[in-house]
C-alpha positions in Angstrom: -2.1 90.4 -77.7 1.2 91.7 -75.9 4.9 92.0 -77.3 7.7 92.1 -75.7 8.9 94.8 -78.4 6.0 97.3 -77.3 8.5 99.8 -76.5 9.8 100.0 -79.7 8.5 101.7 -83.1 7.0 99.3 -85.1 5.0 99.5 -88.3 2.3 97.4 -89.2 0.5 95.7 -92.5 -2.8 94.0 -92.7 -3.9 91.0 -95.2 -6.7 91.7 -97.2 -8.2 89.5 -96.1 -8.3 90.9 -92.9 -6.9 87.5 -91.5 -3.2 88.0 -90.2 -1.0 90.9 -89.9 2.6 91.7 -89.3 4.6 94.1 -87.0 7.9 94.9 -88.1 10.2 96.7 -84.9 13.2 99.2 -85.1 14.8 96.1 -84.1 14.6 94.0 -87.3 12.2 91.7 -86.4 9.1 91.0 -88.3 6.3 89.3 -86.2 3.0 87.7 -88.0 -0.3 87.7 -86.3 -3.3 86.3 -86.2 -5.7 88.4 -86.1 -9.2 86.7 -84.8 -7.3 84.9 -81.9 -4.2 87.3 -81.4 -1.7 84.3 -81.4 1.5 85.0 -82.7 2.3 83.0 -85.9 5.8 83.5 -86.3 8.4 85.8 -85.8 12.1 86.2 -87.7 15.0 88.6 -87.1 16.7 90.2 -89.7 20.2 91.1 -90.2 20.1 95.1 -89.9 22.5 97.6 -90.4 24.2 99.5 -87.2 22.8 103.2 -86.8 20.0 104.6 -88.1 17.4 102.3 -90.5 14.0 101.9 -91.4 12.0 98.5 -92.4 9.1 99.0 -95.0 7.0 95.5 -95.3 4.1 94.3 -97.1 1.9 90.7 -97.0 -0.3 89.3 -99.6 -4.3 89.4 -99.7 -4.3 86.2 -98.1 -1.5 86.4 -95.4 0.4 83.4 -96.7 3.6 85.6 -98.3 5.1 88.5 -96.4 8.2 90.8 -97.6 10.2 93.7 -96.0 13.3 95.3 -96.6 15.4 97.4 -94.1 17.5 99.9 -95.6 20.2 102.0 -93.6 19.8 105.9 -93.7 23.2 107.8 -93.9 24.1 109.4 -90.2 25.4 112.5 -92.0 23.1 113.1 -95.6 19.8 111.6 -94.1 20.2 109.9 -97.2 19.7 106.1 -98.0 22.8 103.7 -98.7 23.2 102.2 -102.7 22.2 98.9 -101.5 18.7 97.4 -100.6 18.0 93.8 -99.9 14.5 92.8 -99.5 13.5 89.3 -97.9 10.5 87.7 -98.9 8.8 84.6 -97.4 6.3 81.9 -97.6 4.6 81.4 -94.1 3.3 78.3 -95.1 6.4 76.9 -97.1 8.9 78.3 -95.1 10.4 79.2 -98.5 12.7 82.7 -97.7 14.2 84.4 -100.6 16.5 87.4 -100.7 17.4 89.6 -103.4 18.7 92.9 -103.8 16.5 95.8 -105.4 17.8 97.9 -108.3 17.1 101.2 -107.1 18.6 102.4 -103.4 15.5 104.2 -102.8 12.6 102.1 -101.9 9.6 103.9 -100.0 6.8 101.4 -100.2 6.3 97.4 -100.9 3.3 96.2 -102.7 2.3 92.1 -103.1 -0.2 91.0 -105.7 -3.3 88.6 -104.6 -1.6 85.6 -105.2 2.2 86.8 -103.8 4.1 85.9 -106.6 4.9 89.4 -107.6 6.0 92.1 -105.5 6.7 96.1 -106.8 9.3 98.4 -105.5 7.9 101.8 -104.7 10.8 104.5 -105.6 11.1 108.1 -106.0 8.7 110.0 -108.1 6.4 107.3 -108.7 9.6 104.9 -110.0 10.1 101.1 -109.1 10.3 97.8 -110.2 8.1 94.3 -110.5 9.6 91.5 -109.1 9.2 87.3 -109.2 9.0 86.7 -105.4 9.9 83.2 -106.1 12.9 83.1 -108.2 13.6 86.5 -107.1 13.9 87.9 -110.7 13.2 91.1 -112.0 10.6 91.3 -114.8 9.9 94.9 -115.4 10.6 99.3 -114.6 8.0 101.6 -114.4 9.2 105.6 -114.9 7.3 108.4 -115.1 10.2 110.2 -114.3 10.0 111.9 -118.6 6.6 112.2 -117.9 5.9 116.3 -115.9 4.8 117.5 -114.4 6.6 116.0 -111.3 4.7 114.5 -108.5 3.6 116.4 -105.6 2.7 112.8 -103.7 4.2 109.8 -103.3 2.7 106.7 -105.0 1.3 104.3 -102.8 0.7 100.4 -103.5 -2.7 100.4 -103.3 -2.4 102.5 -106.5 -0.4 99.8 -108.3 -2.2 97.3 -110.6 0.1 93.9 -110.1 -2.8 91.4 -111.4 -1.5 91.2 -115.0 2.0 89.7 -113.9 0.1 87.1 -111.8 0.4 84.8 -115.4 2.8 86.6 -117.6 6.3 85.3 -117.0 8.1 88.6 -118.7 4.8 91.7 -118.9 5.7 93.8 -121.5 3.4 97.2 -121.4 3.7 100.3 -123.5 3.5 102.5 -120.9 4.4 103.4 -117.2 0.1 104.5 -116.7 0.0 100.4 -117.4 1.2 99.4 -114.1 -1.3 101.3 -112.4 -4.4 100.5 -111.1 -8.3 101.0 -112.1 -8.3 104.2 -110.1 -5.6 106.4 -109.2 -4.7 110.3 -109.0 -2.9 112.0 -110.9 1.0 112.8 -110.5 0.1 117.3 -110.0 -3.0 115.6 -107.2 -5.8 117.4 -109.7 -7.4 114.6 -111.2 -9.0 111.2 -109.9 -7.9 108.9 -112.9 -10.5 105.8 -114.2 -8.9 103.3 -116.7 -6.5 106.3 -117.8 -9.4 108.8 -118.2 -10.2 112.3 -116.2 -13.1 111.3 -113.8 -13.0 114.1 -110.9 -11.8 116.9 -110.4 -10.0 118.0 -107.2 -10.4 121.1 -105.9 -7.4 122.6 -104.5 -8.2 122.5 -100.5 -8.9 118.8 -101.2 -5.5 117.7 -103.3 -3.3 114.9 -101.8 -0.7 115.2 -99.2 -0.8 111.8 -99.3 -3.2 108.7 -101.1 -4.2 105.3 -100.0 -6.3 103.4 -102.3 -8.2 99.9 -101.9 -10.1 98.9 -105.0 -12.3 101.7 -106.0 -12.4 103.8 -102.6 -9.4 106.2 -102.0 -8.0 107.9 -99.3 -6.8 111.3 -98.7 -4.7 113.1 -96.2 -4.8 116.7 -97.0 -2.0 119.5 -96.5 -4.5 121.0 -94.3 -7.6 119.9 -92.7 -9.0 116.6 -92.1 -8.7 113.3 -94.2 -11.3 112.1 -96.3 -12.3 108.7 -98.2 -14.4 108.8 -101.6 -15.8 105.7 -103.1 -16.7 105.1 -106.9 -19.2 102.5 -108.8 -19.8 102.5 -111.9 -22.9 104.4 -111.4 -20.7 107.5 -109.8 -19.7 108.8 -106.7 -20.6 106.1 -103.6 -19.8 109.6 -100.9 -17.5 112.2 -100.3 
């Protein structure tokens, strides 16, 4: 596999299915992959802003519906511009679909299973669910009245989007509903199961940063070296 864009920063995402993956470039081009044979699938260019921008993008478990958005960062503030369009498409459709996201800051992209519904990752564990097909909103999520604040930033493998797969409008109580089986907790302290205290962290081991995939998480420390702990319902799989 070779790109003609290998000079430039690009950022990539895998399928779960471990099948395809995409490449987005400083350039606004997303390019989709196969991943077995290395043949390039497709590739589309983006209207981008001049200056300084970024591109966040997702795809779906089974490589069929990508998204990414490319937001413009302000030469002066470092700070993000009000408005952020994300572009979502069907690879095998061809079915694109642009809509503009409610809150200027979005850090991460997450796509259920089936790529209907995509979240909007925001400050402080905000953000938004989203119909990728109409392009409606359905739902918030806030923990913003919740402290203590966050010291990490929530990540999509933390975000439970299976219930929306069938539910044209979810309505849940509570911001804790939208995330997944496992997650940490917002002061890094506590590895969360179904909304219950499971571990404890101990403090030279608290999050930096957190990637999750089903029940095994990731975590890049503040100093010292990453680990990865998986859980059964029989305990700890390893530390």
């Amino acid at each position: 596999m070779c790109s003609r864009y290998s000079n430039s920063e690009g950022s990539i995402a895998l399928s779960g299915n471990g099948e395809r993956f995409i490449i987005g470039f400083d350039e606004g081009i997303i390019q989709v992959w196969e991943s077995r044979t290395g043949h390039l699938l497709k590739e589309r260019q983006y209207e981008h802003p001049s200056g300084e921008y970024f591109m966040i993008r997702a795809i779906s478990l089974n490589g069929e519906q990508i998204a990414c958005t490319i937001q413009k960062v302000h030469e002066l503030e470092d700070e993000l511009e009000d408005e952020c369009i994300i572009h979502a498409e069907n690879l095998s459709t061809g079915a694109l679909r642009e809509f503009c996201s409610l809150d200027s800051r979005v850090f991460d992209l997450a796509l259920s299973q089936n790529g209907k519904r995509l979240a909007t990752i925001g400050l402080y564990w905000s953000g938004d669910i989203w119909d990728v097909v109409t392009g409606v909103h359905l739902a918030a999520f806030s923990c913003d009245d919740e402290p203590p604040r966050p010291i990490w930033d929530l990540t999509p493998g933390f975000i439970n989007l299976d219930f929306t797969e069938t539910a044209d409008s979810p309505e849940l109580e509570e911001w804790e509903d939208y995330l997944a089986k496992y997650y940490i907790s917002r002061d890094g302290v506590w590895i969360i199961r179904n909304g219950k205290k499971l571990l404890w962290i101990p403090p030279q081991y608290r999050p930096k940063d957190a990637f999750a995939s089903g029940s095994n998480i990731a975590i890049k420390r503040k100093l010292g070296r990453p680990f990865v702990i998986g859980f059964s319902d029989k305990g700890l799989d390893g530390l």
